[in-house]
C-alpha positions as CSV (number, residue, x, y, z in Angstrom):
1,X,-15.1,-31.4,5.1
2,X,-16.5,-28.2,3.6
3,X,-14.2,-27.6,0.0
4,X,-15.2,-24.3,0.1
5,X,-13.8,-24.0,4.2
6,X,-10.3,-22.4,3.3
7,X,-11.9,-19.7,1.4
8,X,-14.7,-18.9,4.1
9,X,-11.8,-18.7,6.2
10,X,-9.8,-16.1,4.1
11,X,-12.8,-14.0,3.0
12,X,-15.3,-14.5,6.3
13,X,-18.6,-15.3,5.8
14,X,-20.1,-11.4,4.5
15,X,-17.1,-11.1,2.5
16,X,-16.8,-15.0,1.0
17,X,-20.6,-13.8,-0.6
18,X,-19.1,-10.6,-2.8
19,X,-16.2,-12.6,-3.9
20,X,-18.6,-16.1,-4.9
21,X,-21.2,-13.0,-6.8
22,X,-18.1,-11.0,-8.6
23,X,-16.7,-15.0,-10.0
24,X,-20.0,-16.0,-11.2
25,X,-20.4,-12.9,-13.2
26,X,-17.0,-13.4,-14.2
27,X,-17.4,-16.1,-15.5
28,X,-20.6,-15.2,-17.1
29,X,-19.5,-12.9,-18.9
30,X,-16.9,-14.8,-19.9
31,X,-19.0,-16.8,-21.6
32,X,-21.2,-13.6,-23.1
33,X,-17.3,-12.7,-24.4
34,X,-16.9,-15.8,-26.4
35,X,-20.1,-15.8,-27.9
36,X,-19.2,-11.9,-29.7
37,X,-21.6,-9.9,-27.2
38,X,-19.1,-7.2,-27.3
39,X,-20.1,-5.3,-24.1
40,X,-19.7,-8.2,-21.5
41,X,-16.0,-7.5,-22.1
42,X,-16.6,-4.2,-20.0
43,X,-18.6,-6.9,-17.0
44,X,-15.5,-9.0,-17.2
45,X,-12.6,-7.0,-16.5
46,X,-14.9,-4.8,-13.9
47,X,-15.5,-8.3,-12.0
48,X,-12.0,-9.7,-12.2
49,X,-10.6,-5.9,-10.9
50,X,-13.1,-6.4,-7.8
51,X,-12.1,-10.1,-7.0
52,X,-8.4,-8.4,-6.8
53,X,-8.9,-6.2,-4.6
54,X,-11.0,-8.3,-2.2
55,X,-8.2,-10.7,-2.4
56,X,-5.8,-7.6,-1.7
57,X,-8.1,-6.4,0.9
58,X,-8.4,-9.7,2.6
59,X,-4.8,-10.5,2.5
60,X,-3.9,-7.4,4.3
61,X,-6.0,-7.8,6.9
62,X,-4.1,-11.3,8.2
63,X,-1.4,-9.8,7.7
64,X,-1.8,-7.1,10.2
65,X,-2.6,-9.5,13.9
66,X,1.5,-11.5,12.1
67,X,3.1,-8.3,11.8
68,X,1.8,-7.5,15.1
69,X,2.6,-9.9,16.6
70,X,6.5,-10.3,15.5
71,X,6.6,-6.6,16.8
72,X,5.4,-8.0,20.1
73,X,8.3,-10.3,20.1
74,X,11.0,-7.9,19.6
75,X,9.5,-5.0,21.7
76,X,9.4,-2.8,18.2
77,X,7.9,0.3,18.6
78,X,4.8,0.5,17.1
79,X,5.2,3.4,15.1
80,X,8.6,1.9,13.6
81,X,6.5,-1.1,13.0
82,X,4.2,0.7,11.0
83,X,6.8,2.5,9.2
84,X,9.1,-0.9,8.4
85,X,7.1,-3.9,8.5
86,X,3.2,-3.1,7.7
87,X,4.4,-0.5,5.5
88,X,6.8,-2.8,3.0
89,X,3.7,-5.4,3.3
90,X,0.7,-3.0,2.2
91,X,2.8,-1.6,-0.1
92,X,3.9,-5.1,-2.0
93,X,1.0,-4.4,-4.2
94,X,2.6,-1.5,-5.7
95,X,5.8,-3.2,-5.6
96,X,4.0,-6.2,-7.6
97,X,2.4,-3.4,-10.2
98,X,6.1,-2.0,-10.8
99,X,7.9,-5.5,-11.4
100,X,4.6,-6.1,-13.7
101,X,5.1,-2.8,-15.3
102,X,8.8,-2.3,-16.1
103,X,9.5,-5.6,-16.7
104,X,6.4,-7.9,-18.2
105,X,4.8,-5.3,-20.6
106,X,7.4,-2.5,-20.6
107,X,5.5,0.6,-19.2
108,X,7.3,1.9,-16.6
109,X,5.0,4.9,-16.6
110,X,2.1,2.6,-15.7
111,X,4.1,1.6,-12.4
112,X,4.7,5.2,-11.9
113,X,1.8,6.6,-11.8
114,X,-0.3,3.9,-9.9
115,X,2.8,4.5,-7.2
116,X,1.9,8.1,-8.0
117,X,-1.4,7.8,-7.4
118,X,-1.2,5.4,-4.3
119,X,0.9,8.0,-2.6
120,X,-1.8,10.6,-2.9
121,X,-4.7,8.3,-1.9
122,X,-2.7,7.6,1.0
123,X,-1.6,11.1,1.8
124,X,-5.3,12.6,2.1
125,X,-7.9,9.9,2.3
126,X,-6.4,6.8,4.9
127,X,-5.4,9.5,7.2
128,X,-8.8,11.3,7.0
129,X,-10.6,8.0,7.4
130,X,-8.3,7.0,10.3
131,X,-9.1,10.3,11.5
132,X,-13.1,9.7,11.3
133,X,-13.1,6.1,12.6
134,X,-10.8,7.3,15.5
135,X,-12.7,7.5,18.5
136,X,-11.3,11.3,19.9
137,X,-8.7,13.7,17.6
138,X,-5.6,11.8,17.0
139,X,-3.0,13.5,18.7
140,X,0.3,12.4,16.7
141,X,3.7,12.5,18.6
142,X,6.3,15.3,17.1
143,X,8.8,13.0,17.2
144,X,6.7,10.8,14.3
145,X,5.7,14.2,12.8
146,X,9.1,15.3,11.9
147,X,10.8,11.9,11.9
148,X,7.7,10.3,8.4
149,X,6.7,13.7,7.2
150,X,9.4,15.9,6.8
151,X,11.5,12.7,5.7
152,X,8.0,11.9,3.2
153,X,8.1,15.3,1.8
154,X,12.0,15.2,1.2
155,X,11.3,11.7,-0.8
156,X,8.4,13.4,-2.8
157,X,10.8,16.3,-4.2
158,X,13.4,13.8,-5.1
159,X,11.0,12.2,-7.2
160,X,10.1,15.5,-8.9
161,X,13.6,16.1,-9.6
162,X,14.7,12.8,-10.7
163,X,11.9,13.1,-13.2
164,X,12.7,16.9,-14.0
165,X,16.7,16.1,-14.6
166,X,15.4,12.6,-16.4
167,X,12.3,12.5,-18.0
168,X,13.3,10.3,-21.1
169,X,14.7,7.4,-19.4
170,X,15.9,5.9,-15.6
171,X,19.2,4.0,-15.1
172,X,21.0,2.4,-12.3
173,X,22.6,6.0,-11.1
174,X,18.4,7.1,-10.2
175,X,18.0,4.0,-8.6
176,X,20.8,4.0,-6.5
177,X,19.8,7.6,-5.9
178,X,16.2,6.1,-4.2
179,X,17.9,3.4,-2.5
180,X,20.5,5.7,-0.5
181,X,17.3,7.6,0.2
182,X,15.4,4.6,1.5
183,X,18.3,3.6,3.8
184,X,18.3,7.1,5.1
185,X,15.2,6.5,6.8
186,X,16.2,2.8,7.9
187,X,18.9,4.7,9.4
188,X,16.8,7.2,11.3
189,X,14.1,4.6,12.1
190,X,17.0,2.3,13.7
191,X,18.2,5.2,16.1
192,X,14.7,5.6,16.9
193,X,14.3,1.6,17.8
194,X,17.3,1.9,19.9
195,X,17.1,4.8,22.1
196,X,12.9,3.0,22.6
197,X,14.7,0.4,23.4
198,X,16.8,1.9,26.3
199,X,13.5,4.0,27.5
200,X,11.0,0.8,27.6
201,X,10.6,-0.8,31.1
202,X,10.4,-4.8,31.3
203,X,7.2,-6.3,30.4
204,X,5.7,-10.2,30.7
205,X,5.6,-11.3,27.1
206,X,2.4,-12.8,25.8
207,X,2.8,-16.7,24.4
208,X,-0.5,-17.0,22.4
209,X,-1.8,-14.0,20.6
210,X,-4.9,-14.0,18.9
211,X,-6.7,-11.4,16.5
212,X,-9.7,-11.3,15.5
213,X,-10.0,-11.1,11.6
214,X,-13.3,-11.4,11.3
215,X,-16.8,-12.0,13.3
216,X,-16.2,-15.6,13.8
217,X,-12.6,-16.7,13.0
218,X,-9.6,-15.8,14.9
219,X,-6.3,-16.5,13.5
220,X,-4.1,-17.9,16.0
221,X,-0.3,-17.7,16.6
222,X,1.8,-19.5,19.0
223,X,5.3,-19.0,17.3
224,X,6.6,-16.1,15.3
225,X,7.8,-19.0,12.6
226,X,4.0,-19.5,12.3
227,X,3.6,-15.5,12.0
228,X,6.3,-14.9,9.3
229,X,4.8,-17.9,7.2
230,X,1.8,-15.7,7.4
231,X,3.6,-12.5,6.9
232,X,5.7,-14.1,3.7
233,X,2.5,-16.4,2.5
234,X,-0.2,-13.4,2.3
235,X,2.8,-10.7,0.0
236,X,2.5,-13.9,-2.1
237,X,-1.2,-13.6,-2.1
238,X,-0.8,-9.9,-2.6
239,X,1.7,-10.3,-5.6
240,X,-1.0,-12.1,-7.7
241,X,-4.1,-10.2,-7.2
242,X,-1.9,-7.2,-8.1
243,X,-1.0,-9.3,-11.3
244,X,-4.7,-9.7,-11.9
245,X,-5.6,-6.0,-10.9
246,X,-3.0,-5.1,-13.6
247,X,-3.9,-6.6,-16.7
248,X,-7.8,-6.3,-15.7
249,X,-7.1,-2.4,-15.4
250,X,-5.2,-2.2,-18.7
251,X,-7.5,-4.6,-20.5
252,X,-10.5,-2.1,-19.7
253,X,-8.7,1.1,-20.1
254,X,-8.1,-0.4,-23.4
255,X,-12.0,-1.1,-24.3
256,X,-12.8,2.4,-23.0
257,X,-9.6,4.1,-24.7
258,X,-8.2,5.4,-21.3
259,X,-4.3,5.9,-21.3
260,X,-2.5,3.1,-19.2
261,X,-1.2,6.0,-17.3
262,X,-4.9,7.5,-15.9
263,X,-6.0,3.5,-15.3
264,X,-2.8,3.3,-13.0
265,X,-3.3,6.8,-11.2
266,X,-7.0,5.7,-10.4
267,X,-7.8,2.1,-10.9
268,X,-4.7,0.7,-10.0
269,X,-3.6,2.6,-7.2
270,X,-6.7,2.5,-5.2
271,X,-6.9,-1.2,-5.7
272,X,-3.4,-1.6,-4.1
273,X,-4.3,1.3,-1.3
274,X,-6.6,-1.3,0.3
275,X,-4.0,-2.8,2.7
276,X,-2.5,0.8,3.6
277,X,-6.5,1.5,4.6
278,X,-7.0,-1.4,6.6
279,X,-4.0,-1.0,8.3
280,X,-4.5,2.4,9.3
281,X,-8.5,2.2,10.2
282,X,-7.0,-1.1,12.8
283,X,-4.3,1.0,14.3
284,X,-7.0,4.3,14.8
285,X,-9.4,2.0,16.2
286,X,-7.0,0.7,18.5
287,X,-5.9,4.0,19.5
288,X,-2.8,4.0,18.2
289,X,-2.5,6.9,15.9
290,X,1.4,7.3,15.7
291,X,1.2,3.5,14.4
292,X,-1.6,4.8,11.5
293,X,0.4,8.0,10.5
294,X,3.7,5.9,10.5
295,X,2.0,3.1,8.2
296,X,1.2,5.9,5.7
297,X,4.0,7.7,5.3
298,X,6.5,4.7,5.1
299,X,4.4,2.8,2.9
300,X,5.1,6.1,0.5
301,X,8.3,6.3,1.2
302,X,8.5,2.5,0.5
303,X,6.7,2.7,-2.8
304,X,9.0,5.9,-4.2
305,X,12.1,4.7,-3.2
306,X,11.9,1.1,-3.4
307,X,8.8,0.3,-5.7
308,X,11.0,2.2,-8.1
309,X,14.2,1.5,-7.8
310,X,14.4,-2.2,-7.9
311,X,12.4,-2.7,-11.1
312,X,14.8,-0.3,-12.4
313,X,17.3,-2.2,-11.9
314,X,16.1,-5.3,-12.7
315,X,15.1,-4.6,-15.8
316,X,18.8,-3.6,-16.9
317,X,19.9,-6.7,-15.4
318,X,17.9,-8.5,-17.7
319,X,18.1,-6.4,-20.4
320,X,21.3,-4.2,-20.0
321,X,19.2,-1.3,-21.3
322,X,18.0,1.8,-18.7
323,X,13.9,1.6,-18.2
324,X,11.8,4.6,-20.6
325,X,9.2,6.7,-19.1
326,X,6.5,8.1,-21.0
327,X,5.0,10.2,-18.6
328,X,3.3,13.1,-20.2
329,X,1.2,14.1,-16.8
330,X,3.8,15.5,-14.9
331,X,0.8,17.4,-13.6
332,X,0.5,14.3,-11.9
333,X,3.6,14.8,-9.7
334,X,2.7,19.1,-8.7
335,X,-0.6,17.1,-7.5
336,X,1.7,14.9,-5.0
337,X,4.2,17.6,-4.3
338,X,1.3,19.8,-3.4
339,X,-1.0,17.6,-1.2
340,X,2.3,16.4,0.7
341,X,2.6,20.2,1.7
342,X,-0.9,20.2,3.0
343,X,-0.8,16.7,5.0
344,X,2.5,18.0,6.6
345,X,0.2,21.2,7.4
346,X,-2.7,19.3,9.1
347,X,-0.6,17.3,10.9
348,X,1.6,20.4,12.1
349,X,-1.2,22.6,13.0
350,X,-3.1,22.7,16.3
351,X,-0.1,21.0,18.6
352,X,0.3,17.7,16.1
353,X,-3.9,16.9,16.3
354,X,-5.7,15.8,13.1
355,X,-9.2,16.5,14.6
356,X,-12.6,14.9,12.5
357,X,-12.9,18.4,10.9
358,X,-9.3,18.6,9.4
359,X,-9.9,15.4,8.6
360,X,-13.0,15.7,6.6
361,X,-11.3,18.1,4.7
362,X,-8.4,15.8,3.9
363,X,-10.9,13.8,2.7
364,X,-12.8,16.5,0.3
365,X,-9.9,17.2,-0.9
């Protein structure tokens, strides 16, 4: 048997290449490290940051044919299934960063502004790449429209105010705050489910589902235990590339003097973006554009209300202490506030149609 078989499955063959080239030069300039040649430092944490968010990347993308098919089982909508399940999956990166964050090194703002920055990648580029990849203008229903963005937008000035009224430090009464706010929309999402459910005609149910992942391995599923072992087994996956992604992140931003905070609103938060990106491209490929709206604006509202919150309070479990913030770009935040605005905008104007046009712009901008 080929040793190196479980990781050509997980990577695919074009993919299993990068990730064999990013190790070796890992590990050579690991070496270079140890022997005092000062700048293989930079090669090292650039490599190990890459392998991360292949493995990110990678992890996402078997996630997506589980979570599908669990939503197949239980008739879900698919745009509550991109709001609920792919959403709290693509977004356990970030969750990973803010338990990493608040609780392992005590930077809270680190975990805030990669969330921060996450939430604006997602907000402008996924949907303007969903929009390119899509094959006509995604027309998005107004029931989605109102139901993620408007809710999105309400999340966004939350945080805004919780960091306005609390700037210094966070304590269980702000986390509370997000959580109540998170079951909110699990309240309206669960109306939604049920009055789909009253609406949807019978239909056969499929046994054995199978994906494609890659070119020339399909991942196959004949029970939804086998999915959910998936589902649980590749957040685990997720959890320690984000680790990696972390430290590599910090350790460079620390050999180039960059802030923790800037390495987390660009280095971190794209890294963790990946699974929101492949998620979204699948569902506009598919033709399902309510499913690759929904996945970005729950995965946002995931990461503010619960990427935040629990670390919180975790942290003053363990400690008994509230969590510090040290956010000096609260610029940062305006940024978010703003570009929410203009994603609600695009997606408003012209009868709920992100055409390639608006969204090369998202894009631009």
């Amino acid at each position: 048997m080929n040793p190196f078989a479980p990781l050509l499955f997980f990577f695919g063959k074009d993919m299993f290449r990068h990730a064999i080239l990013f190790s070796g030069i890992s590990v050579i300039a690991w070496l270079l490290k140890l022997n005092g040649i000062a700048w293989a430092g930079y090669l090292l944490w650039i490599s190990l940051i890459m392998i991360a968010t292949l493995i990110i990347w990678k992890a996402g993308d078997f996630f997506s044919p589980a979570a599908t098919y669990v939503q197949e089982k239980h008739d879900i909508p698919q745009s509550i299934k991109a709001a609920v399940i792919d959403a709290i999956a693509s977004s356990f990166p970030e969750f990973c960063v803010a338990i990493i964050a608040v609780i392992l090194i005590g930077r809270a703002e680190v975990g805030i502004s990669t969330i921060v920055g996450s939430a604006l990648y997602n907000v402008l580029v996924i949907p303007a790449v969903a929009g390119l990849v899509a094959a006509s203008p995604m027309v998005i229903s107004r029931e989605v429209v109102w139901r993620d963005n408007i809710y999105y937008l309400c999340v966004v000035l939350l945080l805004g105010a919780m960091l306005w009224q609390f700037p210094n430090e966070w304590g269980a009464g702000v986390a509370v705050v997000f959580l109540l706010a998170y079951l909110g929309y699990v309240f309206l999402l669960q109306r939604d489910f049920k009055k789909a459910k009253k609406q949807k005609a019978d239909s056969p149910e499929t046994e054995v589902m199978k994906t494609e992942v890659d070119e020339d391995d399909e991942l196959e599923l004949t029970s939804e235990k086998k999915a959910w072992m998936w589902i649980i087994g590749m957040m685990i996956v997720m959890g320690g590339a984000s680790h990696l992604l972390v430290e590599s992140s910090l350790a460079l931003g620390d050999m180039l003097g960059i802030d923790g905070v800037i390495m987390g609103f660009v280095v971190i938060a794209a890294g963790t973006s990946v699974p929101d990106t492949a998620l979204s491209v699948i569902s506009a490929r598919k033709g399902q554009y309510d499913a690759a709206v929904s996945n970005v604006f729950g995965s946002n509202i995931f990461d503010i209300c619960i990427c935040l919150s629990i670390p919180v309070l975790l942290a003053l479990a363990i400690s008994g202490e509230p969590t510090s913030i040290d956010l000096p770009q609260l610029g940062l935040i305006w940024s978010l506030i703003g570009a929410t605005f203009l994603a609600v905008y695009f997606f408003w104007s012209n009868n709920y149609t992100l055409t390639k046009l608006k969204a090369g712009m998202m894009g631009i901008l």
